[in-house]
Structure formats: structure tokens, C-alpha cells
KOLMIDO-141661 format. One record per residue: x, y, z of N, C-alpha, C, CB in turn; residue in three letters; residue number from 1. Coordinates in Angstrom, 1 decimal. Glycine has a CB too. Layout:
BEGIN
X|Y|Z|X|Y|Z|X|Y|Z|X|Y|Z|ALA|NUM
...
% end
This chain:
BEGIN
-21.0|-25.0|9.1|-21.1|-23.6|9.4|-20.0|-23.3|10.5|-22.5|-23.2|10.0|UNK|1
-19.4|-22.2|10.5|-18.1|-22.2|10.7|-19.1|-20.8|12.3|-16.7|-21.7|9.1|UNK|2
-18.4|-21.0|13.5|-18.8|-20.3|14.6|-18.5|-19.0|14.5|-18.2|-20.8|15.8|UNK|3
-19.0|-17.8|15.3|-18.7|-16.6|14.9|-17.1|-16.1|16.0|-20.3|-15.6|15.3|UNK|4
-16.4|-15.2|15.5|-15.0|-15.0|16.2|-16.0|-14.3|17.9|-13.6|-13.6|15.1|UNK|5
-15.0|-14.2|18.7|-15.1|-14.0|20.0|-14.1|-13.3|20.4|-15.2|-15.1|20.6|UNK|6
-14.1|-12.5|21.3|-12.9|-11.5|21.8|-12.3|-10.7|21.3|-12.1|-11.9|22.1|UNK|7
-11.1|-10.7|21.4|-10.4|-10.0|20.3|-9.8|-10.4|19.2|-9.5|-9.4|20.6|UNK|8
-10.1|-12.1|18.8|-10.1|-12.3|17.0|-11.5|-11.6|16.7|-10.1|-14.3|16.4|UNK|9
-12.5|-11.2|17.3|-13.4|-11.1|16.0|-13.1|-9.3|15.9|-15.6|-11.7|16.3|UNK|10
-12.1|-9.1|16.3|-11.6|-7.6|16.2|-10.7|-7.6|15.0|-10.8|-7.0|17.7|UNK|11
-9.8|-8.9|14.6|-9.3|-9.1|13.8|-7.6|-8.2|14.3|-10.2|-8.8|12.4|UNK|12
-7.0|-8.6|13.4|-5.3|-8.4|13.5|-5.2|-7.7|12.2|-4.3|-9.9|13.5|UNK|13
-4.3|-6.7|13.2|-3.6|-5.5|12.7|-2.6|-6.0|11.6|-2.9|-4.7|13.9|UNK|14
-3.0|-5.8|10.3|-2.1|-6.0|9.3|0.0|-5.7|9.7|-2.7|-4.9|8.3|UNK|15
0.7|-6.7|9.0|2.0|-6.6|9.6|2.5|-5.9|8.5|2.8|-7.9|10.0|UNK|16
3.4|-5.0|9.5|3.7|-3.2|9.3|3.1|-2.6|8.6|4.7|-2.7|8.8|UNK|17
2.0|-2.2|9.2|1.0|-1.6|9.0|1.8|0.1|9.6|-0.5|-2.4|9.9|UNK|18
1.3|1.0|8.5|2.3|2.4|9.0|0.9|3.3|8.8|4.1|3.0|7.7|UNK|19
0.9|4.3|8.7|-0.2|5.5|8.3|0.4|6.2|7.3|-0.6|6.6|9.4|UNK|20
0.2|6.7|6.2|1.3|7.8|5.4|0.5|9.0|5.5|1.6|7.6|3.7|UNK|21
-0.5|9.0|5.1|-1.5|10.1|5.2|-2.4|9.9|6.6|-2.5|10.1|3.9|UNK|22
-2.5|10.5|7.8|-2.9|9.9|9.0|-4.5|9.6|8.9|-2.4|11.0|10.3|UNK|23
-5.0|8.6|8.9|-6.6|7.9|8.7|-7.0|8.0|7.0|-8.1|8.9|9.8|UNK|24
-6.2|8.3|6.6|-6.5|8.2|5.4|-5.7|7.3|4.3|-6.7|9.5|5.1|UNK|25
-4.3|7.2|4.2|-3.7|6.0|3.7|-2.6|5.6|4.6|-3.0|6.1|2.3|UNK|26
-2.6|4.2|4.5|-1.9|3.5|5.2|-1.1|2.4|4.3|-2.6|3.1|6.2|UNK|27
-0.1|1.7|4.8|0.7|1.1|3.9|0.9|-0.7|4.6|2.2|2.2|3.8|UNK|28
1.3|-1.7|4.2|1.8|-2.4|5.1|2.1|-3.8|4.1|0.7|-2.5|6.4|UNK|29
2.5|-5.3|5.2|2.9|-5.9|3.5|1.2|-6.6|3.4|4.6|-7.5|3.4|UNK|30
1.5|-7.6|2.3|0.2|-8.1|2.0|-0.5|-9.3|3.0|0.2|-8.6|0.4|UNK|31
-1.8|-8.6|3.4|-2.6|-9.4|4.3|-2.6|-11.0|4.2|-3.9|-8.9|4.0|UNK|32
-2.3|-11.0|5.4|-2.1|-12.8|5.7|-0.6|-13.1|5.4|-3.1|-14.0|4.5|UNK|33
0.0|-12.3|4.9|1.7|-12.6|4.9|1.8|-12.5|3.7|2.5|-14.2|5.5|UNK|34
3.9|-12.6|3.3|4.2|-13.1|2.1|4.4|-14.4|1.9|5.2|-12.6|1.8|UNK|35
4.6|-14.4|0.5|5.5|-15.7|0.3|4.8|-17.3|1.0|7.1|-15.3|1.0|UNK|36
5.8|-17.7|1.8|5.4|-18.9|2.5|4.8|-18.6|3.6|6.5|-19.7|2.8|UNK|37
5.5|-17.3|4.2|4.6|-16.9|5.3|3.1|-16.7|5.2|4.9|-15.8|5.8|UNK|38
2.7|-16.5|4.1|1.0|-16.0|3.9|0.4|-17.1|4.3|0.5|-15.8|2.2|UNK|39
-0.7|-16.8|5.4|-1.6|-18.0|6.1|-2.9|-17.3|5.9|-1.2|-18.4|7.8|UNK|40
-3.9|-17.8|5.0|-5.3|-17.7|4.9|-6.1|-17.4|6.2|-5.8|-18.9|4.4|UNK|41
-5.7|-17.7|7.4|-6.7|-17.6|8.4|-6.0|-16.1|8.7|-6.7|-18.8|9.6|UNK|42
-4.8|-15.5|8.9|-4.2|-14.6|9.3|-4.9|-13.3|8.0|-2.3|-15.0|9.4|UNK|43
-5.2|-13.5|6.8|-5.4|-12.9|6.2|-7.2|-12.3|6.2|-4.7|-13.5|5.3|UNK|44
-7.8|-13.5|6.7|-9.0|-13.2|7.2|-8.8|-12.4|8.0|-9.7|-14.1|7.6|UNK|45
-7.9|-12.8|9.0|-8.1|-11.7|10.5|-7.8|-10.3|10.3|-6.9|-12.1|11.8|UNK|46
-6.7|-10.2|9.1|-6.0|-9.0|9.4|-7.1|-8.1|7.8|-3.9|-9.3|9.3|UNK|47
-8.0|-8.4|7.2|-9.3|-8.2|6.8|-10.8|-7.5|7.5|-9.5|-9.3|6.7|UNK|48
-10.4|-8.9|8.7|-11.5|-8.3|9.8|-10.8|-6.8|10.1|-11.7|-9.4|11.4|UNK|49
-9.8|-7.1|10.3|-9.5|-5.8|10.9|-9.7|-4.4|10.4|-8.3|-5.9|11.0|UNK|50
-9.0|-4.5|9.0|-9.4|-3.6|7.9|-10.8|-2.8|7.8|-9.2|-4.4|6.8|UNK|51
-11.5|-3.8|7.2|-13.4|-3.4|7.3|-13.6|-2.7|8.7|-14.7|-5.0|7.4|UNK|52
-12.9|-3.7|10.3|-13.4|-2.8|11.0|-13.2|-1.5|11.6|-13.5|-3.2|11.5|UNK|53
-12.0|-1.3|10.8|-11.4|0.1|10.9|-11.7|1.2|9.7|-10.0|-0.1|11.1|UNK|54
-12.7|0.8|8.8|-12.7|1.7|8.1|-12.2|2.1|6.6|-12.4|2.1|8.7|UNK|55
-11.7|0.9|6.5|-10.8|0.6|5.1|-11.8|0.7|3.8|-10.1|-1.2|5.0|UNK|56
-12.0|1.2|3.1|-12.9|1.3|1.9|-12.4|0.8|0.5|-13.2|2.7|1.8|UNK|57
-10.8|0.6|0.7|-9.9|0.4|-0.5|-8.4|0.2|-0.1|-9.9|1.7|-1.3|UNK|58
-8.4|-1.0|-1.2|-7.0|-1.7|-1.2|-6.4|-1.4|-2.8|-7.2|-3.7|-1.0|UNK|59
-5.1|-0.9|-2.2|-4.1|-1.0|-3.9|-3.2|-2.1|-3.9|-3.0|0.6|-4.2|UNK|60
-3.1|-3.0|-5.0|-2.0|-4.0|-4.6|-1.1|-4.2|-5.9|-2.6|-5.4|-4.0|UNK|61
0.2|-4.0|-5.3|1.4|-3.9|-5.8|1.8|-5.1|-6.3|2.2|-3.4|-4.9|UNK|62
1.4|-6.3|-6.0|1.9|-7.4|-6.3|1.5|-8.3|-7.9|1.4|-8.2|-5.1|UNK|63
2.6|-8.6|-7.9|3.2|-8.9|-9.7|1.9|-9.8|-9.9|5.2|-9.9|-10.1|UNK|64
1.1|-10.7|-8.7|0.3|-11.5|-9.4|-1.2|-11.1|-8.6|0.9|-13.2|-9.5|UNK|65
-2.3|-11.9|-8.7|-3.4|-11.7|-8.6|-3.7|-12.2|-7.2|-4.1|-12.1|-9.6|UNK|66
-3.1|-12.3|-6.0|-3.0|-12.9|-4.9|-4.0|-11.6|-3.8|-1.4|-13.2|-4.5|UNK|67
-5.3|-12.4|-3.6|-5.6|-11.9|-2.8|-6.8|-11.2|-3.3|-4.6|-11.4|-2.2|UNK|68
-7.0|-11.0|-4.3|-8.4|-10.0|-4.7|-9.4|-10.8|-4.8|-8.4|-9.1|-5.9|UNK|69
-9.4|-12.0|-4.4|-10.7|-12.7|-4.6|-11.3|-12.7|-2.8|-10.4|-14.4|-5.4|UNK|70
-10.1|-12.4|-2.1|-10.3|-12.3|-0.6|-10.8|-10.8|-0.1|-8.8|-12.7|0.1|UNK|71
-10.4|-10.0|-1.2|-11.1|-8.4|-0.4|-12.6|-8.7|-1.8|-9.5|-6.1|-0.6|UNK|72
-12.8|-8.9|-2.6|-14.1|-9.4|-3.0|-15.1|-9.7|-1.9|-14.0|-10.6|-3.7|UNK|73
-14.6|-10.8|-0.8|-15.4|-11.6|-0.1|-15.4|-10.6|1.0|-14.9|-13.0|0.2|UNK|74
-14.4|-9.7|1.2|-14.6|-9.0|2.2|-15.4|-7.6|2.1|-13.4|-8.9|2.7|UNK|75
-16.0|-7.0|0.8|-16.9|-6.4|0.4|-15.6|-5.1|0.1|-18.3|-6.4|1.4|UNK|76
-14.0|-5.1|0.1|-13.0|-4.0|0.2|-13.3|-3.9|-1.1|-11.3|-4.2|0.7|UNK|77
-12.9|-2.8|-1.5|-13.1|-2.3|-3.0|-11.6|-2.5|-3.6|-13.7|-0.5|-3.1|UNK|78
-11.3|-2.9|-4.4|-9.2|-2.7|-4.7|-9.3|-2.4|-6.2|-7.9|-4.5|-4.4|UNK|79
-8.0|-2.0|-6.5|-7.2|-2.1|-7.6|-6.2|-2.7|-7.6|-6.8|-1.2|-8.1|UNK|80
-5.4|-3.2|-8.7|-4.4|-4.0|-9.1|-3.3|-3.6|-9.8|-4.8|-4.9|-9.7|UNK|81
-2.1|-2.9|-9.6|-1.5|-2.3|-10.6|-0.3|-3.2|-10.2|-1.3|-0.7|-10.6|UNK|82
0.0|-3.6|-11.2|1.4|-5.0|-10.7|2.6|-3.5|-10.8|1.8|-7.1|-12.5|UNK|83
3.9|-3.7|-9.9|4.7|-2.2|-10.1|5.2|-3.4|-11.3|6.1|-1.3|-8.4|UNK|84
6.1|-4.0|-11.4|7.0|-4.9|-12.5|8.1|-4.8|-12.6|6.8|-4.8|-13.9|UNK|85
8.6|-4.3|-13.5|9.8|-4.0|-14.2|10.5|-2.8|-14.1|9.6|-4.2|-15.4|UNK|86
11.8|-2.9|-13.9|12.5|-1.3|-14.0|11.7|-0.3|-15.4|14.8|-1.6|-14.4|UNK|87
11.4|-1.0|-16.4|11.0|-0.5|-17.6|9.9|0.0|-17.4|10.9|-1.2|-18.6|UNK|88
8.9|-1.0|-16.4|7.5|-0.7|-16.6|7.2|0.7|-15.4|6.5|-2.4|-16.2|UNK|89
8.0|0.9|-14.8|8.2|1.6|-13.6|6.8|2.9|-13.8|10.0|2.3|-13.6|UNK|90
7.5|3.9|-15.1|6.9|5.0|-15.4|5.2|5.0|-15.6|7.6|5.4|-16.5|UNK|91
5.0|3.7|-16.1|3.3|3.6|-16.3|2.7|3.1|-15.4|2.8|2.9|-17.3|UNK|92
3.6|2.2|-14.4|2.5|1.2|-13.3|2.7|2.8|-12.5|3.2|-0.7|-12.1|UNK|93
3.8|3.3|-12.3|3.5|4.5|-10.7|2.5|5.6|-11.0|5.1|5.5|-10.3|UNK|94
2.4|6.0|-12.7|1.5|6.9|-13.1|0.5|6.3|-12.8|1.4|7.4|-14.3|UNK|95
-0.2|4.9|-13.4|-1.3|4.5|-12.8|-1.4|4.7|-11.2|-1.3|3.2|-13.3|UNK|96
-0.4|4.4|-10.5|-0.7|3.9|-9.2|-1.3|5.4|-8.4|0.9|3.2|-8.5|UNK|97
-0.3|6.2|-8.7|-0.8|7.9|-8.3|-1.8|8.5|-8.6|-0.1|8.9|-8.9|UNK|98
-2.5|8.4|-10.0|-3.8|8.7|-10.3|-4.8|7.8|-9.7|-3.9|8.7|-11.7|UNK|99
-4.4|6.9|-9.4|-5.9|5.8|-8.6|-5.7|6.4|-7.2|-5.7|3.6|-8.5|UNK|100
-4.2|6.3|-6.7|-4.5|6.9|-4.9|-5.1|8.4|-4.7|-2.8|6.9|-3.9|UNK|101
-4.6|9.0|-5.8|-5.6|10.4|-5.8|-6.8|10.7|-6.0|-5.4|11.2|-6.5|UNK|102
-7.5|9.6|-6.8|-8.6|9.7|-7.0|-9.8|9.2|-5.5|-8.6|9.0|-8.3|UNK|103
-8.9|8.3|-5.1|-9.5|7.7|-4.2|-9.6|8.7|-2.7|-8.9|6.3|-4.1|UNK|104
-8.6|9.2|-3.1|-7.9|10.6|-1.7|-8.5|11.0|-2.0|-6.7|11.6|-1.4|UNK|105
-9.4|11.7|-3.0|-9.8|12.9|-3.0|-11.8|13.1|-2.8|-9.1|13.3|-4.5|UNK|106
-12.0|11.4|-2.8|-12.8|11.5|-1.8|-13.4|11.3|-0.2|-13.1|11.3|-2.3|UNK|107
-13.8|12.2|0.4|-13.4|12.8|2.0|-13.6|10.8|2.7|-15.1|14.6|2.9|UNK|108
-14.4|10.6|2.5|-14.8|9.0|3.2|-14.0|8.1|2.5|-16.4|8.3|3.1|UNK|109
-12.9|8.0|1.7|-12.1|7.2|2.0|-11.0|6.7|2.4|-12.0|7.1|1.7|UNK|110
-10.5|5.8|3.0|-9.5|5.4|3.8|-9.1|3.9|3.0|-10.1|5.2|5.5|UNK|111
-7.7|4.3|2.4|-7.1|3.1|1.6|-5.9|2.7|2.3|-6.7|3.4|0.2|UNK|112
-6.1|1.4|1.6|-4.4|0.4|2.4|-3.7|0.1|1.2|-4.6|-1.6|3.4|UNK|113
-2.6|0.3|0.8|-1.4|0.3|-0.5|-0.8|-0.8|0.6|-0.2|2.1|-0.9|UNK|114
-0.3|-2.1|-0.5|0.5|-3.2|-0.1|1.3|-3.5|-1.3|-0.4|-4.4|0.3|UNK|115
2.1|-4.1|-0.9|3.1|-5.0|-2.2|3.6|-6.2|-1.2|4.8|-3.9|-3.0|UNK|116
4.3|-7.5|-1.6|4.2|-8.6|-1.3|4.6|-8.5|0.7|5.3|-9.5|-2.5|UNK|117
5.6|-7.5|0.8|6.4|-7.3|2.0|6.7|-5.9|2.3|7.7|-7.9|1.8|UNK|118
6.9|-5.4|3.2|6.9|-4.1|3.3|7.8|-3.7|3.2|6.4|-3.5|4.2|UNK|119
8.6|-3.5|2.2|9.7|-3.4|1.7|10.5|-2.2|1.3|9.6|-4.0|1.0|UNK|120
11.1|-2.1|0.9|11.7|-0.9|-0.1|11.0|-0.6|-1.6|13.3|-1.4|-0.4|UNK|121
10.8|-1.7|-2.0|9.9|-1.3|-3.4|8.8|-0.3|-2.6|9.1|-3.0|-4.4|UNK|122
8.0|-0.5|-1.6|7.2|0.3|-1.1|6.8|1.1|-0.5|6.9|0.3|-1.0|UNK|123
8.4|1.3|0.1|8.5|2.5|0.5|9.1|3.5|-0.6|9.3|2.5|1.7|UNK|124
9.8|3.2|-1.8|10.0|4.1|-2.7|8.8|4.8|-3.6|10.8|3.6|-3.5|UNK|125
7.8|3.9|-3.9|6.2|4.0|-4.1|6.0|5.2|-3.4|5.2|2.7|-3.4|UNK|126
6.0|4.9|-1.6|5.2|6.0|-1.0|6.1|7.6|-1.3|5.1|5.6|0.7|UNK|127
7.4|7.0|-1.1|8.3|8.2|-1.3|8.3|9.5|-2.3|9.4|7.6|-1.5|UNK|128
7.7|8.6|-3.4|7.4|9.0|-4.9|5.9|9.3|-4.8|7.8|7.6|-6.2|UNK|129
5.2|9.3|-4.0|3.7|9.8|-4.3|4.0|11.3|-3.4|2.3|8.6|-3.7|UNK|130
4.8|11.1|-2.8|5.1|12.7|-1.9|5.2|13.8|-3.0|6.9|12.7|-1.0|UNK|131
6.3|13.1|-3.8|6.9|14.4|-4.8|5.4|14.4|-5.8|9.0|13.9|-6.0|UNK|132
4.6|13.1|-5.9|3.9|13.0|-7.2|2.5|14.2|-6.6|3.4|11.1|-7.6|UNK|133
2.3|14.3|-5.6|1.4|15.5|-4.7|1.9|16.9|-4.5|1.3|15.0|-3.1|UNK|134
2.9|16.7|-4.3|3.6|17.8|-4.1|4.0|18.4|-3.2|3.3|18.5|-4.4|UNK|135
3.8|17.2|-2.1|4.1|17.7|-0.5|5.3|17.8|-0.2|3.6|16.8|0.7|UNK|136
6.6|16.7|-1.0|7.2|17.3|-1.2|8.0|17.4|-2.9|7.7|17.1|-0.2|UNK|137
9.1|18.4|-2.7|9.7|18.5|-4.4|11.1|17.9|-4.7|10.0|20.2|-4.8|UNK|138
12.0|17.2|-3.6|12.8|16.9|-4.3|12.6|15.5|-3.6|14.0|17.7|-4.4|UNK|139
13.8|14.5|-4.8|13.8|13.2|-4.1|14.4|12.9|-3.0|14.2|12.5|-4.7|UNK|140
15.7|13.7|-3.0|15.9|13.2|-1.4|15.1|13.7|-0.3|17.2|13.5|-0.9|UNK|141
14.6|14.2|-0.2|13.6|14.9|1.0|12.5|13.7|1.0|12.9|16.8|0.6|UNK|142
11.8|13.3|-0.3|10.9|12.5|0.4|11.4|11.2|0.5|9.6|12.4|-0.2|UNK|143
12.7|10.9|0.4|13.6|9.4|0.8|13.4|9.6|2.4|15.6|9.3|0.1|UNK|144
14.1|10.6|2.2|14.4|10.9|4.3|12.6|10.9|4.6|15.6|13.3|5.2|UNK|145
12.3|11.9|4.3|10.7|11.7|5.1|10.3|10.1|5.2|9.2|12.5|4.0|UNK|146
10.3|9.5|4.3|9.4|8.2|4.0|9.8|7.3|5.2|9.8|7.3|2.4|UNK|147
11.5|7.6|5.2|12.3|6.6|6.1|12.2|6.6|7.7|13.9|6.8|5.8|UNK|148
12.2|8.2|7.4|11.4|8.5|9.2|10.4|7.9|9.7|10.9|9.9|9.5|UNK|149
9.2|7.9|9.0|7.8|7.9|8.7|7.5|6.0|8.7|7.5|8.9|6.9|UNK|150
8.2|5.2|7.9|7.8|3.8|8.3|9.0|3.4|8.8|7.3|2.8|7.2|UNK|151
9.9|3.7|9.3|11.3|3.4|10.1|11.8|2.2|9.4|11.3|3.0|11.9|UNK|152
11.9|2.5|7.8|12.5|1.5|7.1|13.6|2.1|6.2|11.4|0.6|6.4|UNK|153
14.6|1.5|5.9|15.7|2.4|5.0|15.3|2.0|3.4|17.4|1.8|5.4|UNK|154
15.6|3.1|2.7|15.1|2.8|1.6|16.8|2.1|0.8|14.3|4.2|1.0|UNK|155
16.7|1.5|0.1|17.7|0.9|-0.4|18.2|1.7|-2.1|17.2|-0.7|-0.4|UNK|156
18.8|1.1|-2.7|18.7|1.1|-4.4|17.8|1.0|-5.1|19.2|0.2|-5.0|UNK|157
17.0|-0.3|-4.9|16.1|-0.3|-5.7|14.5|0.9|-5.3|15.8|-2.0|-5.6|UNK|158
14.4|1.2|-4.2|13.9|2.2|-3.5|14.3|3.2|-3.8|14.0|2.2|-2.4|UNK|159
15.1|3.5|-3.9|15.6|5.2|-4.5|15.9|4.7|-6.2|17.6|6.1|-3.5|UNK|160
15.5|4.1|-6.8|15.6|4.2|-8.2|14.1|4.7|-8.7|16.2|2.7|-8.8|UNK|161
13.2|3.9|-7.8|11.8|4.1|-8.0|11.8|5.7|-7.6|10.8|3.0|-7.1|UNK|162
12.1|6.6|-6.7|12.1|7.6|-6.6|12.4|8.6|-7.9|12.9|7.7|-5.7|UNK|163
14.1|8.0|-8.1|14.2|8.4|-9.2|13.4|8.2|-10.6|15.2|8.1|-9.3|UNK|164
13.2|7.9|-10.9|12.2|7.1|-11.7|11.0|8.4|-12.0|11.7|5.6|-10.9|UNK|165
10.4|8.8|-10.3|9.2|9.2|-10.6|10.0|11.4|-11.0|7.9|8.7|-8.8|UNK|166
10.9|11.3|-10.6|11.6|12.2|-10.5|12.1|12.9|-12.1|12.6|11.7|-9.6|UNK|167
12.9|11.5|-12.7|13.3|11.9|-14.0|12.0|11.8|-14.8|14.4|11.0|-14.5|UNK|168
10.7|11.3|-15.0|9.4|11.2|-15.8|8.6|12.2|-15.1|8.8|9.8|-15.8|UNK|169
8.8|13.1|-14.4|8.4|14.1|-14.0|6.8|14.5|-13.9|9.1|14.8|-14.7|UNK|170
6.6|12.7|-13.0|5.4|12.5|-12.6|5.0|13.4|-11.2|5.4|10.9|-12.5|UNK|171
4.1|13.9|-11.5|2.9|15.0|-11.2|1.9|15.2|-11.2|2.9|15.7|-11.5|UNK|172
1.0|15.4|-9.8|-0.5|15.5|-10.0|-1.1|16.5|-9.7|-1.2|14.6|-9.3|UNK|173
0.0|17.4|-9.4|-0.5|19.1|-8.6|0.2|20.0|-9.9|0.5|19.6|-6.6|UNK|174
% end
């Protein structure tokens, strides 16, 4: 039997780059407990605890494989899985991805966390592209610059392709 946390681990850790997009209601950051090699099981607990204790009701995850949903299971988080993929697959994972964050927006008590492996450009073009996909805003470069302001990350190529992407398939939820 494993002892109960104490102090401020049992407050848990603030997911790394953790941003707000929608203020208490979505937030963005990379995937809990790290990427890659960096991903550490105990950090992913913590930054879990953290989640639940702030209110998190729902996880969307961006990542190409199944990492991690047996961990918000245990943590009682509700998630979906939309792998983004392929330049090809672009048009159907982001439609999926837009219709699940809206659905979940659109009810008042929830508060979701959108991840992909690193907090990267693939996800900030995601967020960039759910601007235009809402309608907050209408063109792509306006929600490139917003996005960039907004998680102080530059969006690259592959980031503004995903824009483009949601732009030329003239994905829309308003």
C-alpha cells in the first residue's frame, strides 16, 4: 500500500505547457508525464492529480498511439482519442477533433485538456484551426498570429499547413 501524497505533491503538478485557449474551459499542453523518453509515470500521476484537482472533466489526445488512456481511466478523466496522422488524414481527424471539442464546450461544466505528444506546432495549428472552425475567428492568418500570441509558441510549416488544411476543407461549426 503505497502512502498518501503530502504537501504540495498531493496538489499534483501543473502539466508542462500547460496554456488556457478558452479561459477555464480548454486548455492545451504536451502529454502528461512527458514525451517520448522524457515521459515518467510518476510525473504523469502528478500532473493527473493536478488535472482532477482543478477540474478537468476531459482529455482529447492527439497522439498517433494509445499512450496514456489507461492512465486517465484510472484517474476517473473522461477522454477521446483522435490520432491527428497524416498530411492526408488531416481533413477527417480535425473534423472529428472539432466536433468532439464542441460538443464537450458546449456543455457549461466542462473543462477539457487537448494534448499531442509535445506542445508543439502540430498543436498549436489544431488550436489555431478550431478558431476559424468556431468562428471566433475567419481567416487563417489571424488565428496563426492569435494562437502564437496566446501559447508564445511560433507556429511553423507544418502548423500553418494544418491551418491551411482546415481553411481549404472549409471546416466549420458555426
Amino acid at each position: 500500500m503505497t502512502a498518501p501524497l503530502r504537501g504540495r505533491w498531493a496538489q499534483g503538478l501543473e502539466p508542462r505547457g500547460f496554456c488556457w485557449i478558452v479561459t477555464e474551459r480548454l486548455a492545451a499542453s504536451e502529454r502528461p508525464g512527458g514525451f517520448a523518453r522524457n515521459h515518467r509515470k510518476v510525473r504523469r500521476q502528478e500532473e493527473l492529480i493536478w488535472l482532477v484537482g482543478h477540474g478537468f472533466t476531459k482529455i482529447l489526445s492527439l497522439l498517433e498511439s494509445p499512450h496514456n488512456l489507461h492512465a486517465y481511466d484510472e484517474a476517473s478523466i473522461g477522454y477521446e482519442h483522435i490520432p491527428l496522422g497524416r498530411h492526408d488524414e488531416w481533413p477527417e481527424s480535425l473534423r472529428a477533433t472539432y466536433v468532439t471539442l464542441a460538443s464537450w464546450l458546449a456543455t457549461p461544466n466542462e473543462r477539457v485538456l487537448i494534448h499531442h505528444e509535445e506542445f508543439g506546432e502540430r498543436l498549436v495549428g489544431v488550436l489555431a484551426g478550431y478558431l476559424i472552425y468556431t468562428g471566433v475567428l475567419l481567416e487563417g492568418p489571424h488565428a496563426i498570429v492569435a494562437m502564437e500570441k496566446m501559447t508564445g509558441r511560433e507556429l511553423g510549416s507544418v502548423g500553418r499547413e494544418i491551418v491551411a488544411t482546415v481553411v481549404d476543407e472549409q471546416l466549420r461549426g458555426y
